[in-house]
C-alpha positions, 0 to 999 in steps of 0.5 A, a space after each residue: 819723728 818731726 818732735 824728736 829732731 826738735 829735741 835733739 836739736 835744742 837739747 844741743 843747742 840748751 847744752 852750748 849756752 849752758 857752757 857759756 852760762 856756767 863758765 860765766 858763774 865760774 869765773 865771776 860769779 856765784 851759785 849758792 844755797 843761803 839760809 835766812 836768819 829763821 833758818 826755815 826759809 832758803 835763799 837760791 842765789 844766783 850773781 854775775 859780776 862783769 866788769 863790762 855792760 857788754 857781758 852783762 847784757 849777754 849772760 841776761 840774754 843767755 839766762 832768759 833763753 835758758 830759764 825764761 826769765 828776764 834779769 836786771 843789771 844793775 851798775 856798781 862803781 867798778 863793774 855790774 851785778 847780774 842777780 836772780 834768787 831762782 831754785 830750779 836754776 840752781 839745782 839744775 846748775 850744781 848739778 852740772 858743775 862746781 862753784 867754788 873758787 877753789 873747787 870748779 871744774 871744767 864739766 865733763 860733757 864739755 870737755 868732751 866737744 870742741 864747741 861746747 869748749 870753746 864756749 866755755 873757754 871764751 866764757 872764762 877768758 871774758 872773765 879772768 883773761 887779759 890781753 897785753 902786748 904779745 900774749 893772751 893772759 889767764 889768772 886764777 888760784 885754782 891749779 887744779 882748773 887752770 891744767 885743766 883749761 891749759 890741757 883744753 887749749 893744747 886740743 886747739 892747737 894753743 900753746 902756752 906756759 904755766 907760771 906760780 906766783 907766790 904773793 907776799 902774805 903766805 896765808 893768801 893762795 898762790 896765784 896760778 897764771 897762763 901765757 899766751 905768748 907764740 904768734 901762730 897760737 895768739 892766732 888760733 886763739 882768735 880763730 877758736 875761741 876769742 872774746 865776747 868781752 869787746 875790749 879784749 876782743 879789740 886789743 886781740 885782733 890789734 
């Protein structure tokens, strides 16, 4: 019996850093099955691409608790490269949720509880968010998710508005954008979900 309780309980606790880890690859990173050049061999690639050393270091502490394996970060011009070839990550990631660009989702069990959102919701506003005078901003081309993510803040009680913007080359995607812009849910944001990005985080609390 003693076992089980174990179980349960770092099943659920493997559950929430998986909506944190996903909602990172999500947002800025990727998850992809490449085949060498003698198309024998396979590649299971595995990035993350933040902009602060802050999230960096918290995806790498995530990935070891997740998978037991330490990564390095490596500084860019712009931002740094969190990178891994691993298989069993991968097959246990693509299982759970979609990638692409285009195509990800917010996962279903995820959906379902108010932690495991809010995670993921953090996760996502560290990457695509941006904190401005009186509003929380959130930009992406995926219309399909960013309904998605607006349906997932109503649930706490956050308010926002929906905007396109249509950019000037019409080969390129539109560009999908929510608003937070009312005080009392710039609030419960903060008391929700808020940011490990600690510069976002700052100019929230601000």
């Amino acid at each position: 019996a003693k076992e089980q309780k174990l179980s349960i309980k770092e099943g659920s606790k493997r559950e929430k850093l998986l909506s944190s880890l996903i909602a990172y690859l999500q947002g800025d990173g990727c998850v992809i099955k490449r085949h060498k050049k003698d198309k024998k061999k396979v590649r299971y690639d595995i990035a993350f691409y933040p902009d602060h050393i802050a999230l960096a270091r918290f995806f790498t502490i995530l990935y070891y608790n997740l998978y037991g394996r330490q990564l390095k970060i490596k500084k860019l011009k712009n931002y740094y490269k969190v990178k891994t070839t691993h298989k069993r990550a991968y097959k246990e990631l693509i299982h759970l949720a979609k990638f692409y660009t285009l195509e990800w989702r917010i996962p279903s069990n995820i959906l379902q509880e108010k932690t495991k959102s809010s995670l993921w919701l953090r996760a996502v506003f560290d990457c695509e968010g941006y904190v401005g005078k009186n509003r929380v901003a959130l930009q992406t081309v995926n219309r399909k998710g960013m309904l998605q993510i607006r349906s997932l803040l109503k649930k706490f009680g956050i308010e926002s508005r929906f905007y396109v913007y249509q950019r000037k080359q019409k080969n390129w995607n539109k560009n999908y954008l929510i608003f937070i812009l009312k005080k009392n849910s710039r609030q419960r944001f903060l008391k929700n979900i808020g940011f490990n990005h600690p510069i976002k985080q700052r100019k929230l609390i601000a």
